[in-house]
C-alpha positions in Angstrom: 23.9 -20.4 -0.8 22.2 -22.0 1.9 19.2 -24.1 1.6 17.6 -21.9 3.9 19.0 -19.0 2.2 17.8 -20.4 -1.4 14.4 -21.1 0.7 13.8 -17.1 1.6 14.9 -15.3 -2.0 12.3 -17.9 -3.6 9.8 -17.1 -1.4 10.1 -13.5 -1.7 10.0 -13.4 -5.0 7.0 -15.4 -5.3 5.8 -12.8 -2.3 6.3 -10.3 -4.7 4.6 -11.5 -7.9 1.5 -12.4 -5.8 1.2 -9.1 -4.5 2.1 -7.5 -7.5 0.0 -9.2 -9.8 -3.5 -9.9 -7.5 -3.3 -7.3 -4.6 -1.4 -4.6 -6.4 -3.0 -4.3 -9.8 -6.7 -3.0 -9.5 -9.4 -4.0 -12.3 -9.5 -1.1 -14.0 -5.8 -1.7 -15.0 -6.2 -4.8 -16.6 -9.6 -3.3 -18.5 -7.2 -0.6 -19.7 -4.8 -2.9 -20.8 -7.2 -4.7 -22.6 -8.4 -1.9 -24.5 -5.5 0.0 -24.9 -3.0 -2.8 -25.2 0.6 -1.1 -25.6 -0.9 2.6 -25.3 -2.5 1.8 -21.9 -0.2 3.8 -19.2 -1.3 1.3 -16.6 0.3 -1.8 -18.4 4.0 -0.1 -18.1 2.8 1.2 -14.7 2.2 -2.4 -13.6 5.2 -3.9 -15.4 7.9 -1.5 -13.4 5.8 -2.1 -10.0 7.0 -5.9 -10.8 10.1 -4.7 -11.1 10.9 -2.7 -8.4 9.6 -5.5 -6.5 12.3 -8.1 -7.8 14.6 -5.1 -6.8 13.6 -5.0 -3.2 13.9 -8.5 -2.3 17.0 -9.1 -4.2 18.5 -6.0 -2.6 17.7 -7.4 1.0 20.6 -10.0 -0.1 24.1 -8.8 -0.4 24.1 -8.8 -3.6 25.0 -4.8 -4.7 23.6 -3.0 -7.1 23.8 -4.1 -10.8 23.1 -7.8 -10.3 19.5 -6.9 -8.8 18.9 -3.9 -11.2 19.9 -6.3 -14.0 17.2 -8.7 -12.7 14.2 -6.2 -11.8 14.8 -4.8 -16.1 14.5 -8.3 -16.9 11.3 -9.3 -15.0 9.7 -6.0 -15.7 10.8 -6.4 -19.4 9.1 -10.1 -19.5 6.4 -9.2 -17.5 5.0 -6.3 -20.1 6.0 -8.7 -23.1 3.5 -11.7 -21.6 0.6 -8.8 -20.4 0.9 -6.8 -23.7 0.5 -10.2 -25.8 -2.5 -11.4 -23.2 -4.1 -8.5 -23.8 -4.8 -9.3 -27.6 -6.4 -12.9 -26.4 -9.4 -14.0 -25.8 -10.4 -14.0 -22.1 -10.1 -17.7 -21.3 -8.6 -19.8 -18.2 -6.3 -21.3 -20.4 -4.4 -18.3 -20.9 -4.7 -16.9 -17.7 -2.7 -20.0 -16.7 0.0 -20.0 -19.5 0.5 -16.3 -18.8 1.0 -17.5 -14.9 3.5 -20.2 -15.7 5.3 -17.7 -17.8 5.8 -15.0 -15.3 6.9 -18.6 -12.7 9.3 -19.5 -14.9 10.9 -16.1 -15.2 11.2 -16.1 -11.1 12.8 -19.8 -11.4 15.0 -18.7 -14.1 16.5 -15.9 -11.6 16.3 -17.5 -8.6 18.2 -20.5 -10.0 21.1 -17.7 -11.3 21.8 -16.7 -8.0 23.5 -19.9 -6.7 26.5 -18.6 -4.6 25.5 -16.1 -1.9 26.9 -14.9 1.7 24.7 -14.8 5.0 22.2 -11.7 5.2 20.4 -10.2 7.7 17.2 -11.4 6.9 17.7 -15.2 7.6 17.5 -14.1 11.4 13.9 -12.5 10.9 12.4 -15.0 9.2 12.3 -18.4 8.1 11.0 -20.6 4.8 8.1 -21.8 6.8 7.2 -18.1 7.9 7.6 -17.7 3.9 5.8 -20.8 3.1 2.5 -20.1 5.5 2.3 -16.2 4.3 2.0 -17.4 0.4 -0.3 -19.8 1.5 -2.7 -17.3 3.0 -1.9 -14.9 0.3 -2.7 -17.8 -2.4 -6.2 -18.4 -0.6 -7.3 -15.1 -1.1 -7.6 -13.0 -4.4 -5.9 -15.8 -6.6 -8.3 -18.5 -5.8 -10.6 -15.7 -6.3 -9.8 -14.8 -9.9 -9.4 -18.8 -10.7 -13.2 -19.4 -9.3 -14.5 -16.5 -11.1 -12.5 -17.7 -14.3 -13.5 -21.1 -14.0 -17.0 -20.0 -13.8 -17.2 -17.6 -16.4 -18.1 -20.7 -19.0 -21.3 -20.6 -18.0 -21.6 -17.0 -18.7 -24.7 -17.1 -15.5 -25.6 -13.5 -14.5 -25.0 -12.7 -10.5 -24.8 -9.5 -10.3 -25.1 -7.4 -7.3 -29.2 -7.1 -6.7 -31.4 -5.2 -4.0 -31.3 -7.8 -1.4 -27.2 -8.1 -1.8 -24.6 -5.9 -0.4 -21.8 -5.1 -2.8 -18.9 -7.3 -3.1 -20.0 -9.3 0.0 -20.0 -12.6 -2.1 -16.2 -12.0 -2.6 -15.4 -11.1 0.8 -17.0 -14.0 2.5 -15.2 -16.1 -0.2 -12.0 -15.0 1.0 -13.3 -15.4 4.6 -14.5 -19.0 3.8 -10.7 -19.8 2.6 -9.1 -18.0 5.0 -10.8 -20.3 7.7 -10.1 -23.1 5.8 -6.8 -22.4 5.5 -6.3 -22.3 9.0 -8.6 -25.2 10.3 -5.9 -27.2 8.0 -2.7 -25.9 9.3 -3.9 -26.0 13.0 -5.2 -29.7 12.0 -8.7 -29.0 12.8 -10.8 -30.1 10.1 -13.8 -30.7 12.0 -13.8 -26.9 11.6 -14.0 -27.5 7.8 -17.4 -30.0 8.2 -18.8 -27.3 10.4 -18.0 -24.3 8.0 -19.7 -25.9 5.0 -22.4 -26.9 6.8 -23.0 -23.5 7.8 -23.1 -21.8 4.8 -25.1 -24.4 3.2 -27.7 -23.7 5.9 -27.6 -20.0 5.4 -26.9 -20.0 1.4 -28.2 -22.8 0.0 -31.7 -22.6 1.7 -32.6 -19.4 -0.1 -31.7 -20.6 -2.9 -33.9 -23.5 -2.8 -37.0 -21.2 -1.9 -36.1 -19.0 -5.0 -36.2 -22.2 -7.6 -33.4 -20.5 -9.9 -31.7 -24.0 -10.4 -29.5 -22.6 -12.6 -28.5 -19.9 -10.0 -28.0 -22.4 -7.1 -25.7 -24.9 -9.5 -23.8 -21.6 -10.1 -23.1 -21.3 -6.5 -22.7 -24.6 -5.4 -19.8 -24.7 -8.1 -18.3 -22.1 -7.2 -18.3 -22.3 -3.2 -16.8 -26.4 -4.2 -14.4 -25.4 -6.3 -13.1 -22.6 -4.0 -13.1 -25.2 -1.4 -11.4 -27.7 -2.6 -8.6 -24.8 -4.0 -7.9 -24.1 -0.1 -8.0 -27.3 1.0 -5.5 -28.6 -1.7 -3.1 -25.6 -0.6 -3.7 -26.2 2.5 -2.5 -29.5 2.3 0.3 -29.0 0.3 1.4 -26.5 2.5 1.1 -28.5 5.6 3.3 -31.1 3.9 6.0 -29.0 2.7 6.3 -27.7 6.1 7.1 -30.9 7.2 9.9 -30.9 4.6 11.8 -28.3 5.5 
């Protein structure tokens, strides 16, 4: 196998855990799971969606049929073992993370099996850097998303949706913020960055001075940092291992 070659099945299986685990799985699974724990339908439903993932990118290689069907059992196998015993946890960031590093070293383990391949089809659509960026922006959004909101929930702060905000709207312009950051980054703009914070903090932090919830504006400050500084680190990393391969 190729570097290259090793570059793109990593890549889409990573693609296919991200979307699998924070674009394809809605809340109301994982409160099921939570409740249910092995009765829930949506934990098997979400275990065989990983699955069938693993199947599709390894079946873009030339690999046949049994060698990818062995690997989708075992990541859909693993992947209900580690969600079944996270649903019996307490819900802290600790073991949100464990349960992440888990489910990576499951995709390292089979990636680093497949070590001979021939040339496929798919090398000459895309490349490791087309691979690398679309993570990137994928990372930016509802992972760094779910690490904010897990980070945050230690200080247990209500922020509910109220009568003068629109629903979900703090999310989306989250995902905005880090989308924008993202790309100020990869383009080498970050002049872009200076201007975006400044922006909100003229539009977010200025009612919450006039509202003298202290605790409220901490909250947010905290959160719109830390979200921040999550997609400027990838966006960083990112930049540099584009310039590695």
């Amino acid at each position: 196998m190729t570097p290259e070659q090793q570059g793109l099945l990593l890549g889409g299986l990573l693609l296919g855990h991200i979307l699998g685990d924070f674009y394809l799985q809605a809340h109301s699974w994982v409160a099921d799971r939570d409740r249910r724990h092995a009765k829930s339908p949506l934990l098997y439903i979400h275990a065989l969606l990983h699955g069938i993932l693993t199947l599709i990118v390894c079946l873009l290689f030339p690999l046949g049929w049994a060698l990818p069907l062995v690997f989708a059992a075992a990541v859909t196998l693993s992947h209900f073992c580690f969600d079944l015993a996270k649903s019996y946890l307490p819900k802290k960031q600790i073991w949100f993370a464990i349960d992440q590093l888990l489910h990576l070293a499951v995709i390292y383990i089979l990636w680093s099996e497949l070590s001979t391949i021939e040339e496929d089809w798919l090398s000459s659509v895309l490349s490791v850097k087309v691979l690398i960026v679309l993570l990137a922006y994928l990372l930016v959004l509802n992972p760094v998303s779910i690490i904010t909101a897990q980070a945050l929930k230690q200080w247990d702060l209500d922020v509910g949706q109220t009568d003068k905000s629109l629903a979900s709207a703090g999310k989306a312009i989250g995902m905005l913020e880090r989308f924008l950051i993202l790309t100020f980054v990869l383009l080498g703009q970050y002049a872009g960055i200076g201007f975006l914070m400044a922006a909100k903090s003229i539009f977010r932090f200025g009612d919450l001075r006039e509202s003298r919830d202290h605790k409220m504006t901490e909250y947010v400050m905290m959160g719109t940092l830390l979200s921040f500084t999550l997609a400027l680190l990838i966006g960083l990393g990112t930049s540099q291992l584009l310039k590695l391969v």
